[in-house]
N, C-alpha and C positions, 0 to 999 in steps of 0.2 A: 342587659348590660354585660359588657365582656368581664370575666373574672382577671386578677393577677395575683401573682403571688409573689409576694413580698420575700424580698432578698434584704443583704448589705445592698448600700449605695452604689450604682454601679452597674447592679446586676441583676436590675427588675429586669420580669419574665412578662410579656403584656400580651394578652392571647388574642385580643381584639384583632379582625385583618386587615386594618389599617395600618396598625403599628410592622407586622410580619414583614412588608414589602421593604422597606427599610433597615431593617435588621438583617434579612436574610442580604439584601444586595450589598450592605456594607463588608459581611463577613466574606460575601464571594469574592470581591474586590482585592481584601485584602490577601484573601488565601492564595487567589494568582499571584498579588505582587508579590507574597513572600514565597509561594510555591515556586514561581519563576528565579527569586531571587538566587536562591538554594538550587537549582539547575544550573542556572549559570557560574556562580563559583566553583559548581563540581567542574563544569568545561574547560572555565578558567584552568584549575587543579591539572586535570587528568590529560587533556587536549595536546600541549605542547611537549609534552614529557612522553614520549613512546621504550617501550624496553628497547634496552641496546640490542641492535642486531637482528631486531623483530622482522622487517619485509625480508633480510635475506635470509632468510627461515621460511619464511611463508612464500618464496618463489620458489625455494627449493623442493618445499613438499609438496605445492600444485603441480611442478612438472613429475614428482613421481607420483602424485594422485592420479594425474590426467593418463600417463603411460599405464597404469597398473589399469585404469580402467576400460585402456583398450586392449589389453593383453590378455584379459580374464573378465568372464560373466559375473564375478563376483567381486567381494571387496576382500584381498589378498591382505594378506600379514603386513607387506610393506605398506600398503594403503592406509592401515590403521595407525602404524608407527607416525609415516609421516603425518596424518592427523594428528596424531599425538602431541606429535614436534612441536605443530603451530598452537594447539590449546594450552600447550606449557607460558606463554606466552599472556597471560595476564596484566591488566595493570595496577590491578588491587595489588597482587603482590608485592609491587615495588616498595622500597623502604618507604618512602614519605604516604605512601598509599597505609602501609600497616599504621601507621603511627598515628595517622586520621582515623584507622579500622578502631586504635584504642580507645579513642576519646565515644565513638559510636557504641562501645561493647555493651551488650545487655548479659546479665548473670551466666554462667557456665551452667554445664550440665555437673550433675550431681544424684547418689544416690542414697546415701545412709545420712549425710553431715549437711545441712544446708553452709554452713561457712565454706566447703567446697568449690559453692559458685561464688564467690566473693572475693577469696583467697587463698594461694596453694602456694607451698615453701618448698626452696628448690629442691630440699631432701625428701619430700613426695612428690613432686614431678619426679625424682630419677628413680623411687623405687614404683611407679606408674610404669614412665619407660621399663624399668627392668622385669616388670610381669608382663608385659605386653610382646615383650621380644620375642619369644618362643613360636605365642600364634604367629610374629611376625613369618619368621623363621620358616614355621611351616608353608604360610600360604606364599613365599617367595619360592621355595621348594615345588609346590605344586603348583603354580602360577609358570616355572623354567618348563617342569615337563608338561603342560598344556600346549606352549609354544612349538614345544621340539614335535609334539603333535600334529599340531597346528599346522606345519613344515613339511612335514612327511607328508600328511595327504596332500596340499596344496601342490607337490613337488609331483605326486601320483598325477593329480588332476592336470597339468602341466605337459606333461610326457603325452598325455592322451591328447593334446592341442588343445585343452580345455569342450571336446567335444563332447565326451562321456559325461551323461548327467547324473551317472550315478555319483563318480569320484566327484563330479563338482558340487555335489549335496554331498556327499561327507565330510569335502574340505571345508566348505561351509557352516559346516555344524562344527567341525571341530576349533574354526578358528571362534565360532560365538563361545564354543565351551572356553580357548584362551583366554576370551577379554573378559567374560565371567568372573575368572581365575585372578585376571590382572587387576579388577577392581576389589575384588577381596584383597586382594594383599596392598593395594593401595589403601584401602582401608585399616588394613591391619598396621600397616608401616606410617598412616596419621597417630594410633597410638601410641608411638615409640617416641613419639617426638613432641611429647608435651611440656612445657613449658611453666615455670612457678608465673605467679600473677599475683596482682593486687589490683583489681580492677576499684575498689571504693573510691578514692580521689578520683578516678578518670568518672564516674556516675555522679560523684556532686557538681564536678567542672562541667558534665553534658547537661543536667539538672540547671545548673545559672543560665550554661548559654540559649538552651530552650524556653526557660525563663523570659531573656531578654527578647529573645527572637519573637514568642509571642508579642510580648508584649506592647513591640510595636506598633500592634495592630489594633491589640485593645487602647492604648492611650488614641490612637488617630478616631476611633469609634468614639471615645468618650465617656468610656467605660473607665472602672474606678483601677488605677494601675497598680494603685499598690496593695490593695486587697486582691489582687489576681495573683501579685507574688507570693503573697501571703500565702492563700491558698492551694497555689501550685507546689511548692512543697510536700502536701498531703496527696494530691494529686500525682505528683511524680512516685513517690513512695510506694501508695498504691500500685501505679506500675512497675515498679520497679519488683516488688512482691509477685505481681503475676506473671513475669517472666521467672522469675524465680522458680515458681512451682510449675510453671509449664516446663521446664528444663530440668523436673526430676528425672529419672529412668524411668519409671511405671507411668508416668504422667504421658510420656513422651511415646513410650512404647504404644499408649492406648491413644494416641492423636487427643487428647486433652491441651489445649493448647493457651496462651496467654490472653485471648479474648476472656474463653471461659469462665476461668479465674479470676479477671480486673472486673468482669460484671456479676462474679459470684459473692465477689468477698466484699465488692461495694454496696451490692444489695443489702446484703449483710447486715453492713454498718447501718446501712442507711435505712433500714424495716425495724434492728434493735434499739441501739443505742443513740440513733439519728445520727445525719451529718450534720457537722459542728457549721453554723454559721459563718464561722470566720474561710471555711474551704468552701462556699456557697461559690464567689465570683470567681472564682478560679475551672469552675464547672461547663468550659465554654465545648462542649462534645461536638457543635458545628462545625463549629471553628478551626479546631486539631483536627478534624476528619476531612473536611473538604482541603486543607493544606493538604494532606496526606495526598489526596486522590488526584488532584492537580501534579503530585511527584507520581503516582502511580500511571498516569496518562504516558509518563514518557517510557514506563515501563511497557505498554502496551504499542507495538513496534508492528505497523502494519504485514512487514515480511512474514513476521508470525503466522499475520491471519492468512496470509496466501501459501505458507509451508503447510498447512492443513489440509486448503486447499476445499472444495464447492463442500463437499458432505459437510463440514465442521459449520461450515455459514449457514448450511439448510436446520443444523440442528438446533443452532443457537437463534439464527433471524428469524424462523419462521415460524418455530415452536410457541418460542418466548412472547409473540404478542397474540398468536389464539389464545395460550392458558391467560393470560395477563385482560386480556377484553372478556373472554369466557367466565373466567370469575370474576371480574366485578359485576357484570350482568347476572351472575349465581346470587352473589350477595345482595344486590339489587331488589332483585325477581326475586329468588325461595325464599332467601334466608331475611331479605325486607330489614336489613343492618340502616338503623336509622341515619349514621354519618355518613354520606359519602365519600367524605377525606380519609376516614378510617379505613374504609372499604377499598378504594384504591391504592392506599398506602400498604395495605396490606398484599393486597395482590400486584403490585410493584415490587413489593420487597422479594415473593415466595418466586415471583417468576422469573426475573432479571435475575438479580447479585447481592441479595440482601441489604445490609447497612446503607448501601452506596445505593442504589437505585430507591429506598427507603427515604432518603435524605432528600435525592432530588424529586420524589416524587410527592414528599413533601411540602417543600419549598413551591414547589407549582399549584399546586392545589392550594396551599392556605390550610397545610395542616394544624392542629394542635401538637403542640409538643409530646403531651402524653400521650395522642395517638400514633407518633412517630414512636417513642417509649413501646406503648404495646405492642406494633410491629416487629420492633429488632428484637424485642423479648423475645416474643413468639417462633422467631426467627433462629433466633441463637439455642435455643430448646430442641428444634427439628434437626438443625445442622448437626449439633452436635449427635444425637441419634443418627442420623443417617452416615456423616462421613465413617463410625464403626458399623452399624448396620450391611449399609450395601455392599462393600466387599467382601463379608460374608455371604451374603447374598450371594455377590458373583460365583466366587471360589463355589459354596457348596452347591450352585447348581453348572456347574463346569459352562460358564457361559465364557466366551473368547474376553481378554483382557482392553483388547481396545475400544470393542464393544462396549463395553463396563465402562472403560474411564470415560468414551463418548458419552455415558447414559447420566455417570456421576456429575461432567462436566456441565452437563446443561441441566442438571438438578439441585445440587446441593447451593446454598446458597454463600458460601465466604470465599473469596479465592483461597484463602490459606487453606482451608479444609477440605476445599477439593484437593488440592494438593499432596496434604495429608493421606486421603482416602485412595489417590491413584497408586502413593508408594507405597501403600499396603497392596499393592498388585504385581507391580514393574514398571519398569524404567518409563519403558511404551507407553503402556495405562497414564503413567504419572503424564507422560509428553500431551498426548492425544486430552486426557482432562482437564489438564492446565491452560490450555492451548482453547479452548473452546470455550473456558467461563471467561479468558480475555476475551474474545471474539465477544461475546455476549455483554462482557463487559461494556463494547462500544454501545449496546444500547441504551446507558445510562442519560445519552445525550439526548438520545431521539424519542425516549420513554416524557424522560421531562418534558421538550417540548411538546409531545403531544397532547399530553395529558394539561398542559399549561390552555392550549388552543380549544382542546374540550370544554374546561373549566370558565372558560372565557366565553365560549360560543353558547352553550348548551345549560351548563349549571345554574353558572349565578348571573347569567344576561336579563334582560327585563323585557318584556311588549314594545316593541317600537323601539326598540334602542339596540342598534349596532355598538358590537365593543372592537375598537380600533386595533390596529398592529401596536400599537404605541401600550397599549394596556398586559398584552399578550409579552412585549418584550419585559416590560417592568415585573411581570411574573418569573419570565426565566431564570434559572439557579443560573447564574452567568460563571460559576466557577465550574461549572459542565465544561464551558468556551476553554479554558484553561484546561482541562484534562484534556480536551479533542487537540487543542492548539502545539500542548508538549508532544502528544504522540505522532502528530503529523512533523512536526518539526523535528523529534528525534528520527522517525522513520526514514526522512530526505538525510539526516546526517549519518545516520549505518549504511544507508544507499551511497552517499558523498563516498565517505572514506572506502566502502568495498567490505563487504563479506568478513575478510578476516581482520582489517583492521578495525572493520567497526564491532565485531566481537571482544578483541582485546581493550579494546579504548570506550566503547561506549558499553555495552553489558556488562563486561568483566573490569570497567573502569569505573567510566562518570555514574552509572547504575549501582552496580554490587556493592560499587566501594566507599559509596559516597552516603548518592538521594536515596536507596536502600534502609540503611541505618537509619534514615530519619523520619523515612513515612512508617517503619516500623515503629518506633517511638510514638510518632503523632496518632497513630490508629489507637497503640495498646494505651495511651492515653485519654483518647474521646470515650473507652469503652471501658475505664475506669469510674471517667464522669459519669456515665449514663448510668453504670449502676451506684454510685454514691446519688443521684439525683430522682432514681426510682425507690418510689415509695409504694407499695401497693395496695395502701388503703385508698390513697389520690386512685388508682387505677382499679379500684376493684369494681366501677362503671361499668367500665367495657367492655367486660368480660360476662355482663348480666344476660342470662340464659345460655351463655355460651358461645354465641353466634362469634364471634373473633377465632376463637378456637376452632369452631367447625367449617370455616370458612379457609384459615389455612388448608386444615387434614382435608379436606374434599379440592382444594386447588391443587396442593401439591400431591394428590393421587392419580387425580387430571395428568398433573404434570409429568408423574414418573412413568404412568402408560405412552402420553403423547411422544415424549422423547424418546423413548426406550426403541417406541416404533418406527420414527424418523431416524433413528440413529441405524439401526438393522438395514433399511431401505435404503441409506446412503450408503453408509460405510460396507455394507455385503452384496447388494442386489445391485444398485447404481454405479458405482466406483470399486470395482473390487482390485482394482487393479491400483487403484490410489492406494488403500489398504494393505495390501501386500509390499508397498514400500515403504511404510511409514518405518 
């Protein structure tokens, strides 16, 4: 007989796979409609409201981009300006854009005072600004004569008709040493211009409206609504705490970041003192992670995966389902892991993307909740090791940076923390990593239904009985459809609008400004609950002899030779010429 465990009203946990099919397609349902709903308001928002003056800006500097680029084998000073031009160009920026950034704000950075991130009084923003000025000061000083630099060789390189490769590799180099120049002192001249702040009312008012916004979903389910408010309070709190301490300096410095924290300090709670039963239904970590991911889908913008270009798709499509089939057939075969939902989930989680391929590769199989639990646990342990690990790695053994971030991108498993791990490198690193756990990201659709089609055919089929297409779709995590559905849909509207206005209007708008802020909120909240909800006595099963544990470390060892190799063979041997323009 299936076990359950007993919650408030509301918020029974029913492990039997009868009941899963249900739960899980209600919560996907909703998470489109509400994921969708929060898409379309930001379009509403951002869509009709262009910066004054934007396209004649942005025709002005295509025509000197397009000249600059037939006049010179390289990308000249003007070239960069006029880029410049058009990326000043934002939509966040605009006032009603900041004003909605307020109500999104997550805790400041801080380093000695936690009330720092909370609150700053205008007479320490202006003695902030007034320490800050000097460095400004200098890096604008040496940011002028990088340029005047800059200039001169370009001006050499010029004279010679741009035929001389010598001068056009020096003017080259001297103009990357400019823009160098130019982002330090842009950086330096953000601190000059800080700002007092009270962000507390604007985090209780995001607090209600998240609140209600759930809770739409949970009252349509059936679920107990007002124990969910209850407990969401404890649950925003929590989050609200692990941004906090991910936005110290030292925290921040070392890529420690707000997952870590909302499932360190929830475990915490929830292994000493327990979680209080009244924050029981408020626990719904599906629920806020697939809304999330459904806003993340529009994040994941096809144009991306083709700026990469073939190397980045061989590293992440082809890699990602040998280690992902190879290890569950390790665990099968050596390791003889009695579950197979564990065992697949696990090697879902370590091969794909972590949480997110965890979840749907859950929901397709008919996992146990606690073996989804074991997974992201296990998960959030190695990421965290690896995104400081391997770029040590890289650095000390002088391996090329886009290498690295290729190697990082298709291994580490959070998007955040690859992210993390690439700008522990460079810009490059960070572009080429990022760029490649999205890509890989899009497996989260095709994992699921596979694994769904397996599960169906192979697992738990019987003698003489075909299992219908009909049984196969009722498995499907259908909030997958919703993440594939935003990204195709935003991908045709950055296409619609063009290049540069779909950068200002939909990345740097309806994205950044908006659905950003809130699948940030929804993620560092499911991973709140998860660790308020893990208990490790319930889970010290599965971990009996080890096999969980060795079944990651031996997949993702797999995984970090398989990639590492794929990635070298694309990126240096196959395409090298892709790579030399990234």
């Amino acid at each position: 007989m299936a076990e359950k465990t007993e919650q408030t009203p509301g918020a029974v946990v029913d492990n039997a796979a009868s009941k899963w099919s249900d739960l899980w397609t209600k919560e996907d349902y909703w998470a489109i409609w509400l994921g969708a709903l929060l898409l379309i308001v930001g379009c509403i928002i951002f869509l009709p409201r262009p910066p004054e003056g934007m396209q004649e800006v942005f025709d002005k500097s295509n025509a000197v981009m397009q000249a600059e680029a037939e006049r010179a084998p390289f990308k000249t000073v003007a070239w960069y300006k006029a880029q410049d031009a058009k990326e000043k160009f934002k939509a966040r920026n605009e006032p009603y854009a900041k004003s909605i950034g307020k109500w999104l704000s997550t805790p400041k950075g801080w380093s000695d005072n936690p009330l720092d991130a909370l609150y700053l009084s205008k007479e320490r923003a202006e003695a902030l600004n007034a320490k800050a000025m000097p460095k400004y000061e200098a890096a604008k000083e040496k940011a002028a004569t990088a340029l005047e630099e800059a200039l001169a060789a370009e001006t050499l390189a010029a004279e010679a008709a741009f035929q001389d490769a010598t001068l056009n590799t020096a003017a080259s180099d001297k103009i990357d040493n400019w823009r160098r120049a130019r982002n330090a002192e842009s950086k330096a001249k953000s601190k000059t211009q800080t700002k007092a702040f009270n962000i507390i009312p604007h985090l209780l008012g995001l607090m209600v409206i998240i609140a209600l916004f759930f809770s739409i979903g949970i009252k349509a389910m059936g679920k107990d609504t007002a124990g969910f408010l209850k407990g969401f309070i404890a649950v925003f709190a929590l989050a609200t705490l692990a941004y906090l301490m991910a936005n110290q300096s030292t925290m921040k410095h070392y890529g420690i970041g707000d997952a870590a924290w909302a499932i360190f300090v929830g475990m915490l709670i929830a292994n000493t003192i327990g979680t209080p039963q009244w924050v029981k239904p408020a626990l719904e970590v599906e629920f806020y992670i697939k809304t999330g991911l459904v806003l993340l889908g529009a994040e994941v913008l096809f144009n991306k995966i083709i700026a990469i270009g073939v190397p980045g798709i061989f590293v992440a499509w082809v890699v990602t389902p040998i280690v992902l089939i190879c290890t569950f057939i390790f665990g099968q075969k050596v390791l003889k892991i009695p579950s197979k939902t564990l065992n697949i989930v696990i090697s879902a989680d370590m091969s794909v993307c972590g949480t997110s391929a965890a979840i749907a590769t859950a929901a397709a199989c008919r996992a146990k909740k606690e073996e989804l639990t074991t997974a992201i646990g296990l998960s959030l342990v190695f990421t965290a090791i690896m995104m400081i690990v391997m770029p040590m790695i890289i650095k000390a053994t002088g391996m090329p940076y886009i290498l690295g971030g290729a190697w990082m991108g298709g291994t580490i498993d959070a998007t955040g923390a690859v992210a993390a791990a690439g700008a522990f490198l460079s810009e490059k690193a960070l572009y080429v990593a990022a760029t490649i756990k999205m890509i890989q990201n899009v497996l989260i659709g095709v994992t699921a239904f596979g694994v769904a089609v397996y599960w169906c055919t192979r697992v738990e089929c019987e003698a003489g009985r075909t299992v219908g297409w009909g049984e196969i779709w009722n498995r499907f995590p259908k909030f997958v459809l919703g993440f594939l559905a935003a990204s195709v849909i935003f991908s045709w509207l950055y296409t619609y609008l063009g290049e540069d206005a779909g950068f200002t209007m939909v990345d740097q708008g309806v994205l950044r400004g908006f659905t950003r802020g809130f699948r940030g909120w929804f993620f560092c909240l499911s991973f709140a609950a998860i660790g308020l909800a893990t208990n490790f006595r319930e889970l010290r099963h599965h971990f009996k002899g080890g096999k969980p544990l060795i079944l990651y470390v031996c997949g993702q060892s797999f995984n970090l030779v398989l990639t590492l190799v794929m990635a070298y063979i694309m990126f240096y041997l196959v395409f090298p010429e892709i790579t030399a323009n990234i």
